[in-house]
C-alpha positions as CSV (number, residue, x, y, z in Angstrom):
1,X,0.2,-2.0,17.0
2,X,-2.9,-1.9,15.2
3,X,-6.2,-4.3,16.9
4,X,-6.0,-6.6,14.7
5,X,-2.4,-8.0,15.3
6,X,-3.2,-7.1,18.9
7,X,-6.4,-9.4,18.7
8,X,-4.5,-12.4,17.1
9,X,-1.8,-12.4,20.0
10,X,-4.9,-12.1,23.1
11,X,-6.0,-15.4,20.9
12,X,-2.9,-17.3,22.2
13,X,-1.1,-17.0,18.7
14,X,2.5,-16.4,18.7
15,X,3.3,-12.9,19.8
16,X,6.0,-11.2,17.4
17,X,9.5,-9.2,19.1
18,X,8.1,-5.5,19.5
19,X,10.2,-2.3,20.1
20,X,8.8,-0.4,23.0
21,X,5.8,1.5,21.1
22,X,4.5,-1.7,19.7
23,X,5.8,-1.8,16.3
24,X,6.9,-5.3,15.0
25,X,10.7,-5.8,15.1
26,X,11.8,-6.0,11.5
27,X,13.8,-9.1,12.4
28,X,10.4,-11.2,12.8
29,X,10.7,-11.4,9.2
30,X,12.3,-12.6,6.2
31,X,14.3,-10.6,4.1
32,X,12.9,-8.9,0.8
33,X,12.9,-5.6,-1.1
34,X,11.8,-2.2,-1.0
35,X,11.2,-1.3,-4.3
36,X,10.6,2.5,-5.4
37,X,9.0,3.3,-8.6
38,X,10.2,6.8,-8.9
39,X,10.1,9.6,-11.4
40,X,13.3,11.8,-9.8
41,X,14.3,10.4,-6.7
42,X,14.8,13.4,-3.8
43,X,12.1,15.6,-5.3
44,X,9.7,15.3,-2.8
45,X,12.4,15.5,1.0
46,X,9.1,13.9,2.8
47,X,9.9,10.6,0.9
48,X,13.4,10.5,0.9
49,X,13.4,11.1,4.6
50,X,10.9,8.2,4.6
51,X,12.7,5.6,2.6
52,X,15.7,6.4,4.3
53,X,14.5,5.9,7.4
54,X,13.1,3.1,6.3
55,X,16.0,1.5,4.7
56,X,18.3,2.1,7.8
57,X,15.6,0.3,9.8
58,X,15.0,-2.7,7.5
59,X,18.7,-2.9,6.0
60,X,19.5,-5.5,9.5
61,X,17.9,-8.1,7.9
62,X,19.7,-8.2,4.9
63,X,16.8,-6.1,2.8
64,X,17.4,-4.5,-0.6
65,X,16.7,-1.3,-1.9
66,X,15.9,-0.5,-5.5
67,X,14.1,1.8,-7.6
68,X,14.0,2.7,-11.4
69,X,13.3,6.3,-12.8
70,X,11.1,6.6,-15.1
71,X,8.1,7.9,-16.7
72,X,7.1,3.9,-17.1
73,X,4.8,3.1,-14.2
74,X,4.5,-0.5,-15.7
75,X,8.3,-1.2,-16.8
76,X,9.3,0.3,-13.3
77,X,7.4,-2.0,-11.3
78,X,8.6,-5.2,-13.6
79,X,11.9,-4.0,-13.6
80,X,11.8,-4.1,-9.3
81,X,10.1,-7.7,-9.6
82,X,12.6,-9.0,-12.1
83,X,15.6,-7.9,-9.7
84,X,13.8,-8.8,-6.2
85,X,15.4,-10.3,-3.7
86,X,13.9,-12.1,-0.7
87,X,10.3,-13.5,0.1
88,X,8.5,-9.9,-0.7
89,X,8.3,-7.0,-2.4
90,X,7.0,-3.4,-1.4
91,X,6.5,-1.3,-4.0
92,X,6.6,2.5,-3.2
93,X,6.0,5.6,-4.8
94,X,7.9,8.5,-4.9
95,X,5.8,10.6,-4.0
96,X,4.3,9.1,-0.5
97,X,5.3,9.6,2.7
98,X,5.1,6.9,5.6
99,X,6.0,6.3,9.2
100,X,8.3,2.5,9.2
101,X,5.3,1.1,10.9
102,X,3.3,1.1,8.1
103,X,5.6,-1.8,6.4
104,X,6.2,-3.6,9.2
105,X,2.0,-3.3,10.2
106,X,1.9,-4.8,6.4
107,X,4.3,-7.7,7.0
108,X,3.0,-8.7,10.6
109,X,-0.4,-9.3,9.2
110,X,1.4,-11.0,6.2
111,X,3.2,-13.3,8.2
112,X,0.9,-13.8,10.7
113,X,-2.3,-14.4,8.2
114,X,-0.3,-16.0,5.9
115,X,-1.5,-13.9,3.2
116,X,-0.7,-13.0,-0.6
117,X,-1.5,-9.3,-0.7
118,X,-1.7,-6.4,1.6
119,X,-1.9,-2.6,1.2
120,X,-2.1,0.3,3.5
121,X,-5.3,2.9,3.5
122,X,-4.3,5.6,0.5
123,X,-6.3,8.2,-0.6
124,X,-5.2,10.2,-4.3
125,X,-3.6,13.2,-4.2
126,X,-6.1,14.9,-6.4
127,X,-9.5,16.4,-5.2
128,X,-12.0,15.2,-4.2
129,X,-9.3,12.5,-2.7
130,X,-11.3,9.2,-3.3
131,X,-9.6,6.0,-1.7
132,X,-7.5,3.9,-3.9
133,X,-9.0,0.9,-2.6
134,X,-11.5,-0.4,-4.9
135,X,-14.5,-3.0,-3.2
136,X,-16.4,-4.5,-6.1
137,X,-17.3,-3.6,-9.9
138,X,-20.1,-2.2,-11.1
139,X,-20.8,-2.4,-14.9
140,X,-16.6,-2.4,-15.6
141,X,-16.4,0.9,-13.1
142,X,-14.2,0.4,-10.1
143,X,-16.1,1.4,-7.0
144,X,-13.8,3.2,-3.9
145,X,-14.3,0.9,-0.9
146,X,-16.3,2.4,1.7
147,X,-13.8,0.9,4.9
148,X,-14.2,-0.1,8.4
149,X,-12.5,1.8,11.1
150,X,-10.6,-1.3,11.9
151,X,-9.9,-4.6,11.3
152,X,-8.7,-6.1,7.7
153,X,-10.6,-6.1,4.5
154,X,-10.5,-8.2,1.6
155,X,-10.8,-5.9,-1.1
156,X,-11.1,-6.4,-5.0
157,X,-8.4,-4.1,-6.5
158,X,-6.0,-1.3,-4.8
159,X,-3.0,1.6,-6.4
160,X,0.3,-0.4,-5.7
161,X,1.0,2.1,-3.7
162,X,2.6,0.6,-0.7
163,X,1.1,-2.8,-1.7
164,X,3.0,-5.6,-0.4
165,X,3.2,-8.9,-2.5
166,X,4.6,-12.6,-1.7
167,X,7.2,-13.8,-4.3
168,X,5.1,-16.6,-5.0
169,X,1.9,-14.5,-6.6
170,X,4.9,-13.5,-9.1
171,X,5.6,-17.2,-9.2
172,X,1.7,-18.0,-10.2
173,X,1.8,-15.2,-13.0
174,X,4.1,-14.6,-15.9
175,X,6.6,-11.5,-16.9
176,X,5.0,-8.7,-17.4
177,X,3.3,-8.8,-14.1
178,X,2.5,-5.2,-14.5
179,X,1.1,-3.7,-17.8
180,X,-1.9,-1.9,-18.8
181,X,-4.7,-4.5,-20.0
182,X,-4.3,-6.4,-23.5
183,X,-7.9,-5.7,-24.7
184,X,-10.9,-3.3,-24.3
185,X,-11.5,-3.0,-20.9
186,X,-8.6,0.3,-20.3
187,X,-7.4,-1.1,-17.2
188,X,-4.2,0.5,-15.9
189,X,-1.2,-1.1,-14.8
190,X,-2.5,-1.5,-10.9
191,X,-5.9,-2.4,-11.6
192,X,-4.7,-5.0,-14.1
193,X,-1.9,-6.5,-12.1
194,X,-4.8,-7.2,-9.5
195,X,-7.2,-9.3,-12.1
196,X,-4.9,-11.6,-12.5
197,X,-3.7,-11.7,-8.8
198,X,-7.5,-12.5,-8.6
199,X,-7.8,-15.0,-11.3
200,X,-4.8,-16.8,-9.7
201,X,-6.9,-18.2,-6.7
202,X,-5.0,-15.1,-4.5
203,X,-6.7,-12.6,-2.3
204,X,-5.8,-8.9,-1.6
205,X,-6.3,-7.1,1.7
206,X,-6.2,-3.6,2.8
207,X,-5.5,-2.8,6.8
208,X,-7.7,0.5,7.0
209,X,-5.5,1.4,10.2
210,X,-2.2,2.0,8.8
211,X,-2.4,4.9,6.7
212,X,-0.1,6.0,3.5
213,X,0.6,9.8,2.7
214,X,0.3,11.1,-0.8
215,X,2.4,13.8,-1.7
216,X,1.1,16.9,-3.8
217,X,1.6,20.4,-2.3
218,X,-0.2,18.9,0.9
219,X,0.0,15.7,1.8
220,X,-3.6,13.7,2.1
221,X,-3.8,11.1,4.5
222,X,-7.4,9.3,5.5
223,X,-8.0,10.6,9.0
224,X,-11.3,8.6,11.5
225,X,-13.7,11.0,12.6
226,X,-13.9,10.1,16.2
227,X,-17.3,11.1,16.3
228,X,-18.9,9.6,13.5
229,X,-16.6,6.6,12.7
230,X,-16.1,7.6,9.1
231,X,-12.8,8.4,7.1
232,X,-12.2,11.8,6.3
233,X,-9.7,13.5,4.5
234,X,-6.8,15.1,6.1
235,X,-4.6,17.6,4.0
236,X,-1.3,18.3,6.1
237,X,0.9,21.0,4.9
238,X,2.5,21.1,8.2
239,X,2.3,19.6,11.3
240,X,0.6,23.0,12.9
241,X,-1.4,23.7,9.8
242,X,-4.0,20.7,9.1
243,X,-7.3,21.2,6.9
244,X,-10.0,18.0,6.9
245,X,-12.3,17.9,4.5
246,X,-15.5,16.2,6.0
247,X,-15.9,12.9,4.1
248,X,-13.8,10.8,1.6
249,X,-15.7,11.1,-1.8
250,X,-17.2,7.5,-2.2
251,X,-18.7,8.5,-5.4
252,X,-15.5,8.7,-8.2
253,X,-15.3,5.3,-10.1
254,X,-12.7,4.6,-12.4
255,X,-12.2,2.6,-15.7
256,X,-8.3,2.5,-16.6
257,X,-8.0,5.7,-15.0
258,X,-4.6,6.2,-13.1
259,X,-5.1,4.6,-9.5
């Protein structure tokens, strides 16, 4: 249970069903879909142990699973909306792994906040492993958020990996949600999709606590130095064999660059 769902319920607010290790029961919550944009489904065993997982967890309250496969980031993600079922989408790639708390973290603050948008803490996969999560602009550049150790963030732009979404921010924009921008500012599909989110009167969060693996021949999670109080990165290849790298680079901005 991360503090910030603990907090709310110490305030008196209504206290969602738990399992025994404090993750939300799935059945708190209205059904919706897990939607996985995927290149080749089962080419990374990490993830398809995690969606599986996932699905056989989330399938008791009457969730779908789909995903597309194709090179289409854009068309994959519309395709998922355009076939969603339920109050919410999640759309995941194939190539992350995650833990089933990390969606149901994502949907307790969505239900309990009432809010529009909601991603997990994701670094890229790529060195120097900046953080997907994007604070403000500078000059068109998107800037990687430098975030708390805890508690949620209203952010201005995020990957869509693992973002969750309320049906009705599809509702407020039109088919093709997703798409690389019309004009010349080179936006890509994510970074695009959360302008207009934006210029719909909806906000976007990011819970720094629950934390999204990316898949390359390690997989990079953000890890809290203790110590300090500041992300690092953590490159897992196994469970015994871990290498952080002190620091999450702060300084990569991108313009239409993939997220």
């Amino acid at each position: 249970m991360s503090d910030a769902v603990a907090e709310l319920i110490a305030q008196g607010k209504p206290s969602l069903k738990r399992f025994p290790d404090g993750t939300p029961d799935p059945r708190n919550f209205p059904p919706g879909t897990l939607g996985v944009v995927a290149s080749d489904l089962g080419r990374y065993s990490a993830f398809t142990m995690s969606i599986t997982t996932m699905y056989a967890l989330m399938s008791i309250t009457g969730c779908k699973l789909t995903y597309t496969r194709s090179v289409d980031v854009s068309g994959n993600c519309n395709e998922i909306i355009r076939h969603m079922e339920g109050d919410w989408a999640w759309i995941i790639g194939d190539d992350h792994e995650f833990h089933p708390s990390v969606l149901l973290n994502l949907l307790a603050h969505m239900y309990e906040r009432d809010l529009d948008v909601i991603v997990p803490h994701c670094l890229k996969r790529t060195p120097p492993w900046p953080s997907v999560v994007y604070s403000h602009q500078e000059d068109g550049w998107y800037v990687p958020a430098s975030l708390p150790a805890k508690g949620l963030t209203k952010i201005h732009a995020a990957g869509s990996a693992g973002m969750l979404i309320r049906r009705r921010v599809f509702d407020a924009l039109s088919d093709p949600w997703f798409r690389p921008a019309p004009d010349a500012a080179g936006l890509n599909e994510d970074l695009y999709f959360c302008q207009q989110v934006r210029e719909a009167g909806c906000d976007i969060w990011c819970d720094p606590e629950t934390l999204l693996g990316h898949i390359a021949i390690y997989t990079t999670y953000p890890r809290l130095d203790p110590e300090t109080g500041l992300w690092e990165v953590d490159l897992r290849f196994d469970e015994d064999n871990r290498f952080p790298v002190k620091r999450i680079a702060q300084a990569e901005k991108v313009k239409g660059a993939a997220a």
